[in-house]
C-alpha positions in Angstrom: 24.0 28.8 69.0 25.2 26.8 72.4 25.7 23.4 72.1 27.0 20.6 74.3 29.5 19.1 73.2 32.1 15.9 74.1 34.5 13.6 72.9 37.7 14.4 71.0 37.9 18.1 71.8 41.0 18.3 69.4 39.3 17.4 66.6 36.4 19.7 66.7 34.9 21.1 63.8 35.2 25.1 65.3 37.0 27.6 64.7 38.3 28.8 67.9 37.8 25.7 71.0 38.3 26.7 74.8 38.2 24.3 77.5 38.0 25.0 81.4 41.0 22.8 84.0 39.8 23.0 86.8 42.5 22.4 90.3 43.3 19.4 89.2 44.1 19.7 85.9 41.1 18.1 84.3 39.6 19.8 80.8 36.1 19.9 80.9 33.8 23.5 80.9 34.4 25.8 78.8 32.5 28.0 75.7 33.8 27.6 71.8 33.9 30.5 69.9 34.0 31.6 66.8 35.7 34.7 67.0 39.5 35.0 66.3 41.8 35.9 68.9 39.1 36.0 71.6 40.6 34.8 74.7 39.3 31.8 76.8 35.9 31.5 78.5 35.8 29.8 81.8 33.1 30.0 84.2 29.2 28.9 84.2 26.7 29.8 82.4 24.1 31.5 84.1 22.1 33.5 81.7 21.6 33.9 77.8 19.7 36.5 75.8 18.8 37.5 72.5 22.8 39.1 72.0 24.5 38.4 75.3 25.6 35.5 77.2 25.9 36.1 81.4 29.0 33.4 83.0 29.6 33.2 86.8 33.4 33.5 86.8 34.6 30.7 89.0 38.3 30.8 90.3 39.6 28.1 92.9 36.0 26.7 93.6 34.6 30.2 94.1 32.3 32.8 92.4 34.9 35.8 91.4 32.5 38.0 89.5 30.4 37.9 86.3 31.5 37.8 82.7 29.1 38.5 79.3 30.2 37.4 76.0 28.3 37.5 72.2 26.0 34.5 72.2 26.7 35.2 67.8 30.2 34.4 68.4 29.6 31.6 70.7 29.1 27.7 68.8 29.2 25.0 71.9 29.3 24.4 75.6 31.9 21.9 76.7 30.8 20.5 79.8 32.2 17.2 81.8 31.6 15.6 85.2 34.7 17.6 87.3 32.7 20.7 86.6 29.6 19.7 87.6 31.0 18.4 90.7 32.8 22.0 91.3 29.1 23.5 90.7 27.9 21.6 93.7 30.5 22.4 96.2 29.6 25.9 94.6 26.4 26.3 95.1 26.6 24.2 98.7 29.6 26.5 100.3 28.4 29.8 99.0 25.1 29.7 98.2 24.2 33.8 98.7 27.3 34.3 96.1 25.3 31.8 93.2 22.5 33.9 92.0 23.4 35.7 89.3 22.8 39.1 88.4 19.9 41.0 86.6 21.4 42.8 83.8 19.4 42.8 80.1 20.9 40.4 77.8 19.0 41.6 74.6 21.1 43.8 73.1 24.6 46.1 73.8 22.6 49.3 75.1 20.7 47.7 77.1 23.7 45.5 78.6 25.5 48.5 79.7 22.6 50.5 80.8 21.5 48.1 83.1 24.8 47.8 84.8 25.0 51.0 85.3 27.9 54.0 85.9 28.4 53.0 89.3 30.3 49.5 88.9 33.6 49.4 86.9 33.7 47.6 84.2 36.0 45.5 82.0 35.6 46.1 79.0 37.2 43.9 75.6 37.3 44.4 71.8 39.0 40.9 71.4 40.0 41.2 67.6 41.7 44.7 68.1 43.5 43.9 71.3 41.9 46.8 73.2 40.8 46.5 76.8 39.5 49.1 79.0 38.5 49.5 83.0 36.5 52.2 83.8 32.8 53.5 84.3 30.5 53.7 81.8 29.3 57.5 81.9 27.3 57.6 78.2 25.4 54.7 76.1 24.1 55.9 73.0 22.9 53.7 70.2 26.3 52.8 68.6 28.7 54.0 70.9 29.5 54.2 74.8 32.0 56.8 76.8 34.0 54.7 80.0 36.0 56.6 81.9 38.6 54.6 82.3 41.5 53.8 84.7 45.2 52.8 83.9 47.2 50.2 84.7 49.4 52.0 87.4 45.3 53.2 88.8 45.4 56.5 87.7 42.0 57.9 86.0 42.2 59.7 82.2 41.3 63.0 82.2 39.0 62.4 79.2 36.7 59.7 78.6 37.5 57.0 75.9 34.4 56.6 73.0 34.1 52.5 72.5 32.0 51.4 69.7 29.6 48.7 70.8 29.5 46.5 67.6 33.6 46.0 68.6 32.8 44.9 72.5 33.0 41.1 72.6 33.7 40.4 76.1 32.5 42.7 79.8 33.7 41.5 83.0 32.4 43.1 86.0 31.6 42.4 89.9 35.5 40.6 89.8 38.0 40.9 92.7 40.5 42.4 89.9 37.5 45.3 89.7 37.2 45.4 93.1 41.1 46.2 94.1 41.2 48.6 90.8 38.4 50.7 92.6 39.8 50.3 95.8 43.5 51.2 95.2 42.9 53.5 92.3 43.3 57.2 92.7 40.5 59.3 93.4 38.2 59.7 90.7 36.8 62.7 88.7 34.3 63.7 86.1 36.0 63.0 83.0 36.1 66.7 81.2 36.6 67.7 77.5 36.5 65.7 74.2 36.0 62.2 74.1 38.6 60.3 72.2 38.0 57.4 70.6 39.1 53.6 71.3 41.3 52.5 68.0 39.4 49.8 65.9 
């Protein structure tokens, strides 16, 4: 469940607490989760379904892509005045960048089939460690294929088989995304068997 929450963010009864600075150092926006080892949440909320929560990234008082994130593993908003301030100058300076996506929020199959092969896709399993960039090229009930791209932008010869009850955290639509697909080498059909993501 999403709450708002202030006050003494130290002394929060959750288990994991992430708070958003914004330029000038001030804590204010962020999502609490419960998971262990997830990584912070910054951004604002845009969107949340029956699984999935959608975020507007927001880096240096401007959109930088979309994030999703279990709304089961999410336990309260943190929310103060500097961030709704940085909303408005949003929303005022770059007002075709605000509206946010349609992607289905219902459930993981859905998620990933509605954004598609075509956009590349960060994808998390927070409590193993694992992250992946790539295109999704299968979605089946349990389990999706990316083809994914390295760190040094070179593309795997096979695709890599992800279980979607270990995805916490997709990132898409991000300048990070944008320079992968731009610099990356030239991709190609992924061929042979698909291994599978460790977890």
């Amino acid at each position: 469940m999403i709450e708002q929450g202030s006050g003494d963010l130290l002394a929060a009864e959750v288990d994991a607490m992430v708070n958003a600075v914004n330029t000038v150092g001030v804590m204010g926006k962020g999502l609490a989760r419960s998971l262990p080892g997830s990584s912070n949440v910054l951004g604002s909320i845009e969107a949340v379904g029956a699984e999935w929560v959608l975020l507007g990234i927001v880096d240096d008082l401007r959109l930088d892509g979309w994030e999703c994130v279990r709304l089961a593993e999410t336990t309260a908003v943190v929310r103060g005045a500097s961030e709704r301030f940085a909303e408005k100058i949003i929303r005022s300076e770059h007002p075709k960048d605000v509206g946010p996506p349609e992607v289905a929020l219902g459930n993981t199959v859905a998620l990933l089939r509605s954004l598609g092969s075509a956009r590349l896709i960060a994808l998390e399993c927070e409590e193993d460690g694992d992250f992946l960039l790539g295109h999704v090229v299968r979605v089946g009930p349990r389990s999706a294929d990316v083809h994914a791209v390295s760190s040094t932008g070179t593309w795997g010869e096979r695709a890599v088989r992800v279980q979607l009850a270990d995805l916490t955290r997709l990132q898409f639509g991000t300048h990070y995304n944008a320079m992968f697909e731009r610099y990356a080498s030239a991709r190609h059909a992924p061929a042979g068997a698909v291994p599978r993501l460790r977890g």
